[in-house]
N, C-alpha and C positions, 0 to 999 in steps of 0.2 A: 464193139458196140455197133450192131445194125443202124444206118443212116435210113432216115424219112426218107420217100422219095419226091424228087425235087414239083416245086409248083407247078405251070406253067410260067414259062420265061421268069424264073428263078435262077439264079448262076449259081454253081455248087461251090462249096465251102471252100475255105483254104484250107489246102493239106495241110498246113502244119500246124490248124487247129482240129482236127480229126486224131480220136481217140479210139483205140481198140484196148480195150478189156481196162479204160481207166489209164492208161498207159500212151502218152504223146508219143506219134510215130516220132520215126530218128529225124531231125533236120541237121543240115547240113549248109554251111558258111562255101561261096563261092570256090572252087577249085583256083582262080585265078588270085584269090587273096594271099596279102605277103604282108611282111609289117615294114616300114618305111622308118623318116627319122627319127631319133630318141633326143629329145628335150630335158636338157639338165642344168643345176643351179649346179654351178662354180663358186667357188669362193676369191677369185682371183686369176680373172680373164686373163689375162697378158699369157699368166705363170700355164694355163691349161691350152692355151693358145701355141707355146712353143711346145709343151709334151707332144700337143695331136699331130701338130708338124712334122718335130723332131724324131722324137720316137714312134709312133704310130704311122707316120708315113700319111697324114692327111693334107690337105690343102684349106686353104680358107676360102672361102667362097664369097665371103662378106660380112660385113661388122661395123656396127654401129649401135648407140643408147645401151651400150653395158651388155651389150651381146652378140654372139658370132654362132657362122653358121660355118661347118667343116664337109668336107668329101672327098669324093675320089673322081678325077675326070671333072664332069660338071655336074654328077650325082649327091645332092646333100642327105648325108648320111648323120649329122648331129647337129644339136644348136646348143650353144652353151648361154646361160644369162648369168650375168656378175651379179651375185649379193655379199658383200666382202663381209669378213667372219664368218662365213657360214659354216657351220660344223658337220662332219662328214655323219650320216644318217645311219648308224649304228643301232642293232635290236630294237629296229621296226621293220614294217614292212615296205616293200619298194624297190628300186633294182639290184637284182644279188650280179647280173649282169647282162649288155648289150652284146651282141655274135656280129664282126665283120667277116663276112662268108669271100673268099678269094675264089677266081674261076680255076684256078690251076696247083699241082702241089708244087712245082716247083715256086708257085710264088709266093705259098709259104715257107718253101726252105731257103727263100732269098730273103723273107722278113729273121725267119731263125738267126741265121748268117750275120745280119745285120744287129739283131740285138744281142747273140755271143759278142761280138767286135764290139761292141760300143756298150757295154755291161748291163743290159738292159734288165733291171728286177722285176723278174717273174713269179708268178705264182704257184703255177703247174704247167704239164705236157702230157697232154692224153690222148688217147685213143680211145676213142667210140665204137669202133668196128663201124658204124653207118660216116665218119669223119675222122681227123684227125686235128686238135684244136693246141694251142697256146694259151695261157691264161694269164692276166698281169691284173697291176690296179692303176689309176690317174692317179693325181696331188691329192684329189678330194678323196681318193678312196671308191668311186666307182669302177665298180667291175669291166672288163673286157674280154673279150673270147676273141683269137683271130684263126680262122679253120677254114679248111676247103675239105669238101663232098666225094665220098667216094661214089664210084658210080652208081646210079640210082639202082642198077637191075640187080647188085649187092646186097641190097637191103631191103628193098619193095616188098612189101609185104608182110615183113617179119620184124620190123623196130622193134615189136613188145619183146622179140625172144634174142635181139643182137643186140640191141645197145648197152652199151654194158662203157666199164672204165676201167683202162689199162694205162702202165707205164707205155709213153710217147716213145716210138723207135728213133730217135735221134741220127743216128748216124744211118739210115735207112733215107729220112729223108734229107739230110743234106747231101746225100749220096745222087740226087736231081741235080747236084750244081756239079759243074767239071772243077769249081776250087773255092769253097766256102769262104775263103780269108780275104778273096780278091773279089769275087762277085759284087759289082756294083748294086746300089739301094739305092732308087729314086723315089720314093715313095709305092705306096697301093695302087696297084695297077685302077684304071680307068672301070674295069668291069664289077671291081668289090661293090658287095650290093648291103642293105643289112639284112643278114641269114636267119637268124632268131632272135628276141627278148626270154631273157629268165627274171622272173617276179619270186621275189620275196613275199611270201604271201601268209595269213595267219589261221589258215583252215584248206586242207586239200579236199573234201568232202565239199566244201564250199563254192571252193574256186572251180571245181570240175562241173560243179551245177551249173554254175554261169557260163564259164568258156565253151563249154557241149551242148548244156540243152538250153540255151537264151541266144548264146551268141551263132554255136553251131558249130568250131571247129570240134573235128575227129581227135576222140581219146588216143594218142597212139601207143602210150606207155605210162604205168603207173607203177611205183614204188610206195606202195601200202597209203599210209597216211601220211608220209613223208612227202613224195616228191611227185608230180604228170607233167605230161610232156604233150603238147597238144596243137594241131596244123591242120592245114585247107591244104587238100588236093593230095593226100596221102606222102605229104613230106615228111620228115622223120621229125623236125618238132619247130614249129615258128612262135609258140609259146612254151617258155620251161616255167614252171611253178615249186616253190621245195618250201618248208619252215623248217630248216635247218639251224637259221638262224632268227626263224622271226613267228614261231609257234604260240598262238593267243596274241599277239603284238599288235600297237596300233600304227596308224599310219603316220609316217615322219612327223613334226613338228614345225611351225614355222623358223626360218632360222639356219635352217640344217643346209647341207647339199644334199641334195634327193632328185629322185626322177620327180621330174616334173609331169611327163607325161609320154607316152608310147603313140608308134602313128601305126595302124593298121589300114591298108589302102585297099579299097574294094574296087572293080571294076569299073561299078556305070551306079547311076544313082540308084537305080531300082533296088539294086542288093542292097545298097547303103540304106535304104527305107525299108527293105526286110526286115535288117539286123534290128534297125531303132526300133520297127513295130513289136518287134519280139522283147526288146528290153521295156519296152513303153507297158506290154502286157505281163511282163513277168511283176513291174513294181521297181523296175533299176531308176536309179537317177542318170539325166541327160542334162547336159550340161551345152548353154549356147557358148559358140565360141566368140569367146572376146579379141580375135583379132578381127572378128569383120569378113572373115571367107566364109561362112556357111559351112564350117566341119566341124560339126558338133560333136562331145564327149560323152563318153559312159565311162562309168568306174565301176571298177568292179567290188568283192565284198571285201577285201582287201584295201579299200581306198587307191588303188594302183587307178591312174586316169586312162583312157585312149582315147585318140582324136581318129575319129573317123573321114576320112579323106576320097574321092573318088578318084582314080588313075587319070 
């Protein structure tokens, strides 16, 4: 669509409200965006308090009024809050699972190590070809992914035609330790950051509308109307999306243990006013935050929340 030519001292439009043929150009969510902590109802602090220690190799960061915050180093990578009974959030939508991203693979063959010796119940061992990940669940039944990255230049470019799922080479990679049985386990190195969120979600047609053309990350791989996988700055995926298990579904229940909410961290506040202006124009709900910081929520059509954060 041919644009008027501008007034005198008229400023010209925002590109990302400029249309050709009827058709919003592509916008795109900052390269520098990552998602940050994952906020979860527990059903019983103490009991998820010693799991993320014990087995997962987290720290406590701090705790108080029926809720803790966990990491790695002095990076908070979760917050749990205590609603005791809360029943684990089965066929809805919400987190299928959180990704703790390791910088190195031996420091997943020393988590491996660690949970062969001390019987740790897993749920899979895969192979990405763009990763290599671990998968287990918490007390409550929240999902976890623990994975390091293969090298970027592996994969750049081409997620839609590599990612794919294979049995995990096991004796490959504890083959990184000189003797698995002894390899000490002090927890998650200092550097584990959170790598991706995967949402349960109850429409992929949906969800890709929002997270691409509202929010702005890059499509990078879809699985028909099953599954997308979707990232800032051509990562292989810092949102996974599937109704695998939550196809037409509503969103959790009060009661339940469910994700509370997702943190997506943008640079500087300008992008942060982007994103909102674009959900503010599409019709999303924002949501003020009730803690009092100024990082307000958008959800998506899934009822999945995120709290928008600036670095």
């Amino acid at each position: 669509m041919q644009q008027e030519p501008l007034a005198p001292g008229e400023a010209p439009p925002d590109p990302e409200e400029l249309e050709l043929g009827g058709v919003p150009l592509k916008i795109e969510i900052s390269a520098a965006t990552r998602p940050g902590p994952v906020h979860l109802t527990v059903s019983d602090l103490q009991r998820s308090l010693t799991y993320y220690r014990t087995v997962i190799g987290l720290e406590a960061l701090d705790r108080g009024n029926g809720r803790a915050s966990v990491g790695a180093g002095t990076r908070e990578l979760l917050v749990l809050v205590e609603q005791p009974g809360a029943r684990p959030a089965q066929a809805y939508t919400g987190l299928y699972h959180f990704a703790l991203l390791l910088p190195e693979r031996p420091d997943l063959a020393r988590w491996l190590a660690h949970a062969a010796r001390d019987r740790v119940s897993l749920v899979g061992l895969s192979d990405h070809f763009v990763s290599e990940a671990i998968y287990l669940s918490d007390p409550d039944g929240h999902g976890i992914e623990i994975y390091w990255d293969r090298p970027r230049d592996v994969w750049e470019g081409e997620v839609d035609i590599r990612m794919t799922t294979l049995p995990l080479d096991v004796r490959s990679l504890l083959g990184e330790l000189d003797d698995p049985e002894t390899e000490p386990f002090v927890g998650l190195p200092a550097g584990t950051v959170m790598g991706h969120v995967h949402l349960k979600v109850a429409s992929i047609p949906e969800t890709v509308a929002f997270y691409r053309d509202v929010l702005g990350f890059g499509l990078m791989a879809q699985l028909g109307p099953q599954a997308a996988f979707l990232a800032a700055g051509g990562y292989h995926h810092h949102i996974g999306t599937n109704t695998w298990e939550s196809a037409g579904a509503a969103a959790p229940p009060a009661g339940t243990a469910a994700l509370r909410h997702a943190t997506i961290v943008l640079p500087d506040t300008a992008e942060r006013d982007r994103v909102l202006e674009r959900v503010e124009r599409a019709g999303g709900p924002i949501r003020e935050d009730t803690e009092g910081a100024g990082n307000p929520f958008v959800v998506d059509p899934s009822g999945n929340a995120l709290r928008l954060v600036v670095a």
